[in-house]
Backbone as a chain_set.jsonl record, in Angstrom:
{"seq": "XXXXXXXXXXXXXXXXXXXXXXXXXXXXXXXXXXXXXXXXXXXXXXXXXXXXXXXXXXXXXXXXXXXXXXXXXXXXXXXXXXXXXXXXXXXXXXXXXXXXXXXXXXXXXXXXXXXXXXXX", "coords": {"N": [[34.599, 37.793, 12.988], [34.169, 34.676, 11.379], [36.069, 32.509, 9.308], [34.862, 30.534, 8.108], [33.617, 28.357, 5.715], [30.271, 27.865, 4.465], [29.984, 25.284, 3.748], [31.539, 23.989, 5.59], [30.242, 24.886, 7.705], [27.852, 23.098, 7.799], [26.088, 20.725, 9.538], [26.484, 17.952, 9.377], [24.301, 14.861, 9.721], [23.439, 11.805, 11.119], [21.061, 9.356, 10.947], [18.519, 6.629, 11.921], [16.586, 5.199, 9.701], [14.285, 3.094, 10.547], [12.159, 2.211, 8.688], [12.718, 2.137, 5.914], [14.501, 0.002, 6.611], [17.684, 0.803, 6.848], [20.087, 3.226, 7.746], [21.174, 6.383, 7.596], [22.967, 9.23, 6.271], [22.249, 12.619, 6.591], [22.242, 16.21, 5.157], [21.111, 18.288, 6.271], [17.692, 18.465, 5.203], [18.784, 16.467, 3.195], [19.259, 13.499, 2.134], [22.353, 11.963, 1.686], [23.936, 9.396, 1.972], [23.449, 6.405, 2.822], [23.394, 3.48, 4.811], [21.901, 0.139, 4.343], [20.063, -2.436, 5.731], [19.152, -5.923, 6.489], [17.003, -8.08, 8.092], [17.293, -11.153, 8.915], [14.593, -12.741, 9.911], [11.875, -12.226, 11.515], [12.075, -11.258, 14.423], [14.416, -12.257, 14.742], [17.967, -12.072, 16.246], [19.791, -11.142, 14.718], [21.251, -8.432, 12.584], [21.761, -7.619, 9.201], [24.02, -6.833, 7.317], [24.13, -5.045, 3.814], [24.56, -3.302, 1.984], [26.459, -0.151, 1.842], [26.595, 3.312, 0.838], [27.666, 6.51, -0.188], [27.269, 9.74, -1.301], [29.494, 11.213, -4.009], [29.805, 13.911, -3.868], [30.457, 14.0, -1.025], [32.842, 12.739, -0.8], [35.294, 11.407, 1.011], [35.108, 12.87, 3.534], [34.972, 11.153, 5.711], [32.676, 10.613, 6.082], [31.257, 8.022, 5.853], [32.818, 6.228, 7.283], [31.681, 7.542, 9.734], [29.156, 7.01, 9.917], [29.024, 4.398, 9.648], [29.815, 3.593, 12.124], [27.782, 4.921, 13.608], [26.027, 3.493, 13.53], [26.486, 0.583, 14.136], [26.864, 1.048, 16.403], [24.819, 1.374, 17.513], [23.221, -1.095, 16.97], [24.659, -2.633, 18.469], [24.212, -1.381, 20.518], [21.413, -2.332, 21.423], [21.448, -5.165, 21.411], [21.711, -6.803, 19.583], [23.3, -8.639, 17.15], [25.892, -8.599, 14.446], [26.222, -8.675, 11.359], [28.682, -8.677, 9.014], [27.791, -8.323, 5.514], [28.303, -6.248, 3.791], [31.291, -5.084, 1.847], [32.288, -2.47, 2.629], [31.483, -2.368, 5.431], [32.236, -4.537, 6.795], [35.339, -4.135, 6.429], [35.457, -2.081, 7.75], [34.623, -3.432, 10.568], [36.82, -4.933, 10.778], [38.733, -3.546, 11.243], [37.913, -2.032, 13.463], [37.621, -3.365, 16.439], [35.782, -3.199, 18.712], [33.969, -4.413, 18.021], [33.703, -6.781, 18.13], [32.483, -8.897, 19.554], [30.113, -9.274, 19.134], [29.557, -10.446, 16.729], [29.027, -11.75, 13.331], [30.833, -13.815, 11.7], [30.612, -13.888, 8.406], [29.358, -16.591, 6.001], [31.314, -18.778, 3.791], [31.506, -16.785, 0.596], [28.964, -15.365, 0.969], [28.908, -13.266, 1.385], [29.982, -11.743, -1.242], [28.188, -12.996, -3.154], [25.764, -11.197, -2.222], [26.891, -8.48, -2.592], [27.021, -8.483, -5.183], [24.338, -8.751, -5.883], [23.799, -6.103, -5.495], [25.497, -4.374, -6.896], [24.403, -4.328, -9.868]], "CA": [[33.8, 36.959, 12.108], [34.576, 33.604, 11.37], [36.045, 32.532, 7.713], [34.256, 29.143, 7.883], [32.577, 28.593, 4.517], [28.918, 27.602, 4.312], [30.364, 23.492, 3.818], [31.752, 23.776, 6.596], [29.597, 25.295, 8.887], [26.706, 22.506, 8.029], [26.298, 19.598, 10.077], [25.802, 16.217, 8.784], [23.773, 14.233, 11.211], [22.947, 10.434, 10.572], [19.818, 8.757, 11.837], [18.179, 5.624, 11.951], [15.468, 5.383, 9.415], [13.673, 1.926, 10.397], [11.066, 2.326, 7.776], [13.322, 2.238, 4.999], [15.675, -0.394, 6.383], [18.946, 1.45, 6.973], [20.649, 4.241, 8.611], [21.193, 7.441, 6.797], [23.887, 10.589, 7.008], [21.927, 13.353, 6.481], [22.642, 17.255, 5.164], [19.543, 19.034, 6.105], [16.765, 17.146, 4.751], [18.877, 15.681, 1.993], [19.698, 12.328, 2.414], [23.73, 11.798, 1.066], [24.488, 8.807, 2.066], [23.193, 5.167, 3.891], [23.851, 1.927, 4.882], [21.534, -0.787, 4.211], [20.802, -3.738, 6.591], [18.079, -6.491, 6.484], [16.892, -8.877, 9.344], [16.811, -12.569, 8.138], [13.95, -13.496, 10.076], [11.173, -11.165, 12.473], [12.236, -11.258, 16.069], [15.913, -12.608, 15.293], [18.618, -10.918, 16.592], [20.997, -10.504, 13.782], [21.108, -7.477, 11.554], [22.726, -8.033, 8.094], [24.486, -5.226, 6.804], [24.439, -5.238, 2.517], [24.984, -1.944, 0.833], [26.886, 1.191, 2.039], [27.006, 4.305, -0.139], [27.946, 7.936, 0.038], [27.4, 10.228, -2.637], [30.383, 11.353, -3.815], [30.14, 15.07, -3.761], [30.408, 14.239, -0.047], [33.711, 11.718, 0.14], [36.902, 12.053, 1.42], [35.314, 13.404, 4.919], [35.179, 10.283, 6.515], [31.181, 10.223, 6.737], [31.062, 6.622, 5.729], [33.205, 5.723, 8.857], [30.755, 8.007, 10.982], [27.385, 6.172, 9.39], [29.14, 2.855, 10.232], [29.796, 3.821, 13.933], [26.408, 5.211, 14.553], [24.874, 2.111, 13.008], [26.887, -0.329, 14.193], [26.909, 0.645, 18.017], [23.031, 1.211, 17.681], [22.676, -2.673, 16.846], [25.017, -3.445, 19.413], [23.665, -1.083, 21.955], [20.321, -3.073, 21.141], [22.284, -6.584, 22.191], [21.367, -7.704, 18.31], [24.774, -9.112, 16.284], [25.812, -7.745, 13.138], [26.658, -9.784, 9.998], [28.752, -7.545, 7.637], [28.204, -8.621, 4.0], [28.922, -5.196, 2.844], [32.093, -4.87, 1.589], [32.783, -1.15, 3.711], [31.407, -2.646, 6.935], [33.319, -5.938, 6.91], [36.625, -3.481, 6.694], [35.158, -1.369, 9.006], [34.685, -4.112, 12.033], [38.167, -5.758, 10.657], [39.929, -2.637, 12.074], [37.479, -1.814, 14.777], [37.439, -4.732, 17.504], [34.955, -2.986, 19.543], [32.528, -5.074, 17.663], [34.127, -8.139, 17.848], [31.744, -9.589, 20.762], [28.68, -9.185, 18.319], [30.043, -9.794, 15.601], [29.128, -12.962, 13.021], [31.329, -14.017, 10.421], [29.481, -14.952, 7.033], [29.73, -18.004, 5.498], [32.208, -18.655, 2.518], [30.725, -16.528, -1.053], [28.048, -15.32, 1.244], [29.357, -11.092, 1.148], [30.243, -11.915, -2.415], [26.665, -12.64, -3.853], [25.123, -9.995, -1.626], [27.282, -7.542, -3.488], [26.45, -8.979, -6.749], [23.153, -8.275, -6.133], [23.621, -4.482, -5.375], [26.3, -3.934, -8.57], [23.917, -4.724, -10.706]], "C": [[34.661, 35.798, 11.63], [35.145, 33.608, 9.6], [35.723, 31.299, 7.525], [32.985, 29.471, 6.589], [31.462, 28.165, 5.151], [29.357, 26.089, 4.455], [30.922, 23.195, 4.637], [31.261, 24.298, 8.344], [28.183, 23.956, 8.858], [26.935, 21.146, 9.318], [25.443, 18.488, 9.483], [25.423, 15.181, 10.095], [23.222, 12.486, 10.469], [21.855, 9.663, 11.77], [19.462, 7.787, 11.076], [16.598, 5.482, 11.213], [14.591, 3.554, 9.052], [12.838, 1.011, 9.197], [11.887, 1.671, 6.613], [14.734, 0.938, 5.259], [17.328, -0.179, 6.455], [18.819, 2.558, 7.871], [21.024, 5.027, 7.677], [22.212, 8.894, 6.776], [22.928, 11.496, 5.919], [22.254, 15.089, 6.264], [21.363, 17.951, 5.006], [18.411, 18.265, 5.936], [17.471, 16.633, 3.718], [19.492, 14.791, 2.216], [21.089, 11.655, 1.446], [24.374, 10.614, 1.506], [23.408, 7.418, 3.041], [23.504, 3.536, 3.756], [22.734, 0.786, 4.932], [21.38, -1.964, 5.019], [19.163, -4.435, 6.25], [17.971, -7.767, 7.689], [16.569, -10.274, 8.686], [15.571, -13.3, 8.454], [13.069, -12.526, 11.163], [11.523, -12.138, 13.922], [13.895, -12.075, 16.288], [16.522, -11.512, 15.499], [19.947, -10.533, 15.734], [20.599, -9.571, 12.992], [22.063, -7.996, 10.265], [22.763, -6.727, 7.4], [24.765, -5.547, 5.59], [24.786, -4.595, 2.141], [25.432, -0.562, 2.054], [26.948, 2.203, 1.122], [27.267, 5.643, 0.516], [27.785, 8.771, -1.213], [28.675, 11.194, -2.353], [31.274, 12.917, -4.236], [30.34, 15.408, -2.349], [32.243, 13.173, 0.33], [34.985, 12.184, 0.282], [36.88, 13.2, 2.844], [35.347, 12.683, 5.768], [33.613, 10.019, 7.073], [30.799, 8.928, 6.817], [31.632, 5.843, 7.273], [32.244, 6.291, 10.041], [29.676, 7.105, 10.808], [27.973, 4.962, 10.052], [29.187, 2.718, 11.67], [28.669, 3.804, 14.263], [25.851, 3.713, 14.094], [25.139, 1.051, 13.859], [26.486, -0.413, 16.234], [25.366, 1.307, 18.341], [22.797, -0.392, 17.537], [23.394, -3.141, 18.006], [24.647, -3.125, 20.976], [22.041, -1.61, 22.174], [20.312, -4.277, 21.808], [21.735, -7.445, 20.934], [22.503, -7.975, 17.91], [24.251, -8.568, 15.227], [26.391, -9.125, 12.56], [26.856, -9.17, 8.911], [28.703, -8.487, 6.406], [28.175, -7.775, 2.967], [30.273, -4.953, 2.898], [32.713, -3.809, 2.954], [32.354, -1.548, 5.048], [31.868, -3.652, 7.674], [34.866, -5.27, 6.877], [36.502, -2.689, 7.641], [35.572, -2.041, 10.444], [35.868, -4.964, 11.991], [38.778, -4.911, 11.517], [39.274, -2.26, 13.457], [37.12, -3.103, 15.696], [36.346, -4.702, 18.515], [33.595, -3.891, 19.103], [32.42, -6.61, 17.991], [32.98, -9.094, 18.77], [30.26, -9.735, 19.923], [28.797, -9.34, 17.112], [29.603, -11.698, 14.562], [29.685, -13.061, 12.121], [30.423, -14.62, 8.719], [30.14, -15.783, 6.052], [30.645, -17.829, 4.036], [31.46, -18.116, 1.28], [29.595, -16.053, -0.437], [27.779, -13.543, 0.913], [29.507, -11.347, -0.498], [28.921, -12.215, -3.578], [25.965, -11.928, -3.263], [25.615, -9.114, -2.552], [26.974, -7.049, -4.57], [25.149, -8.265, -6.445], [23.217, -6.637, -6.27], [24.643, -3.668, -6.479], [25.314, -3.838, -9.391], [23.177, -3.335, -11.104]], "O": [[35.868, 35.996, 11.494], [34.773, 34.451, 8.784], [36.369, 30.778, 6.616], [32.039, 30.252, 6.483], [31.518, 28.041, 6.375], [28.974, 25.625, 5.528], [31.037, 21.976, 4.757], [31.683, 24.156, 9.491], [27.523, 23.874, 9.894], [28.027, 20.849, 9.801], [24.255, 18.277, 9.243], [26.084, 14.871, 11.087], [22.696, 12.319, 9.369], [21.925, 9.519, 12.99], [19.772, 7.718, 9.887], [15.573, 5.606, 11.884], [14.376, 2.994, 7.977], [12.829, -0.184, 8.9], [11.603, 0.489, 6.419], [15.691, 0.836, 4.491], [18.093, -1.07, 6.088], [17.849, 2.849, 8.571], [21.301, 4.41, 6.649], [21.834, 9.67, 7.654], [22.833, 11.224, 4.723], [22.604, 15.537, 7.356], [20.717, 18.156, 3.979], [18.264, 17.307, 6.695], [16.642, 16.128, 2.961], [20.614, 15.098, 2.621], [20.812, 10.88, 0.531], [25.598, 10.729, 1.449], [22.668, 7.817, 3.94], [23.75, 2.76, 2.833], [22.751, 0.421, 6.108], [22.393, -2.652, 5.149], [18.203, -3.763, 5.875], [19.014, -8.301, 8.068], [15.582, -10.401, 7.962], [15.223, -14.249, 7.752], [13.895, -11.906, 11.834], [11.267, -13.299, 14.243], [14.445, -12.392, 17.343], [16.157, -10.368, 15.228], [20.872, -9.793, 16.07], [19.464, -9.748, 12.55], [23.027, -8.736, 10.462], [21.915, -5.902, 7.058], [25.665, -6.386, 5.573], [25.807, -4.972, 1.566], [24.681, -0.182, 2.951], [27.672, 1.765, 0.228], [27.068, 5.798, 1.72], [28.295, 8.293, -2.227], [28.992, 11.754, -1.304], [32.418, 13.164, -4.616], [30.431, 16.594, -2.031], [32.68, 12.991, 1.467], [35.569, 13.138, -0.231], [37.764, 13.962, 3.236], [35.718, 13.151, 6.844], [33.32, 9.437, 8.117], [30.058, 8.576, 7.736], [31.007, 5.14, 8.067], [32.045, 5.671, 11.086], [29.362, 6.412, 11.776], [27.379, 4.518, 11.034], [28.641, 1.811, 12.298], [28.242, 2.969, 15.06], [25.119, 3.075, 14.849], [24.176, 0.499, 14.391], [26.097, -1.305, 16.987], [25.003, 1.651, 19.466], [21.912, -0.794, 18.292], [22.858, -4.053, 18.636], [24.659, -3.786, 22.014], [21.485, -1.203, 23.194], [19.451, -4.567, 22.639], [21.35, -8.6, 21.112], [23.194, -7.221, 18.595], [23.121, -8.197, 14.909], [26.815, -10.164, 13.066], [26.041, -8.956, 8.014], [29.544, -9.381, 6.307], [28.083, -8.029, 1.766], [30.662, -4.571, 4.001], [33.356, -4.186, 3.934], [32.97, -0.962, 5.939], [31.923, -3.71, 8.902], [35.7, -6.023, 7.381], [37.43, -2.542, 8.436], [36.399, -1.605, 11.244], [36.087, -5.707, 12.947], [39.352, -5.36, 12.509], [39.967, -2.18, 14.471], [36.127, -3.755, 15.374], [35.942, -5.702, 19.109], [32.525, -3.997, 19.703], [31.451, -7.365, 18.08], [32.806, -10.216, 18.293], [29.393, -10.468, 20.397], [28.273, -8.563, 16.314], [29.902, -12.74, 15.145], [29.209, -12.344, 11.242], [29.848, -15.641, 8.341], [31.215, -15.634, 5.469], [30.59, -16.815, 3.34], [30.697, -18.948, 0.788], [28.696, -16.199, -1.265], [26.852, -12.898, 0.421], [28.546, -10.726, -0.951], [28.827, -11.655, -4.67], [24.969, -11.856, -3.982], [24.828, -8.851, -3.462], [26.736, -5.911, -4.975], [25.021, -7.11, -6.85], [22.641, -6.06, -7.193], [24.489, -2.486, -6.788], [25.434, -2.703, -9.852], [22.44, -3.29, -12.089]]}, "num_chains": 1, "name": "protein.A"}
């Protein structure tokens, strides 16, 4: 018999919940975590990534880096560009290069009042 607790036997699964705008890491049905993105315009091909969260009876496993993966190489396996102006996904695609080919920089103060908005 195994000595794997119960928190570590679950699996956290993250999916793509269109409806709602974002991508989601999931524990069962309870939704612990997502990333936020909005399309500037119907039928363009950029995604804009604003808000990341995790709740934080979940951090320090590295789910935030998983949510950003699945998300990120879902928009790119799409052939849409990303446009981080969330804080965690703009450090994210700094260290990961795999994005770099899809990748748009945002304009000077542009991540910086996005933010604003979601502090608030």
């Amino acid at each position: 018999m195994s000595n794997e607790t119960a928190a570590e036997a679950r699996e956290i699964t993250v999916a793509h919940a269109p409806e709602r705008h974002r991508y989601e890491l999931r524990d069962g049905d309870a939704t612990i975590g997502f990333t936020i993105y909005r399309r500037l315009q119907p039928g363009q091909d950029q995604v804009v990534f604003v808000h990341t969260e995790v709740d934080d009876a979940y951090s320090g496993q590295g789910l935030a880096s998983k949510l950003a993966r699945f998300a990120l190489d879902d928009v790119k396996s799409s052939g849409r560009r990303i446009l981080p102006l969330c804080p965690y996904i703009a450090a994210f695609v700094r260290k990961h290069h795999e994005y770099d080919d899809v990748l748009d920089v945002p304009a000077q103060g542009e991540a910086e009042t996005e933010e604003a908005r979601w502090s608030k």
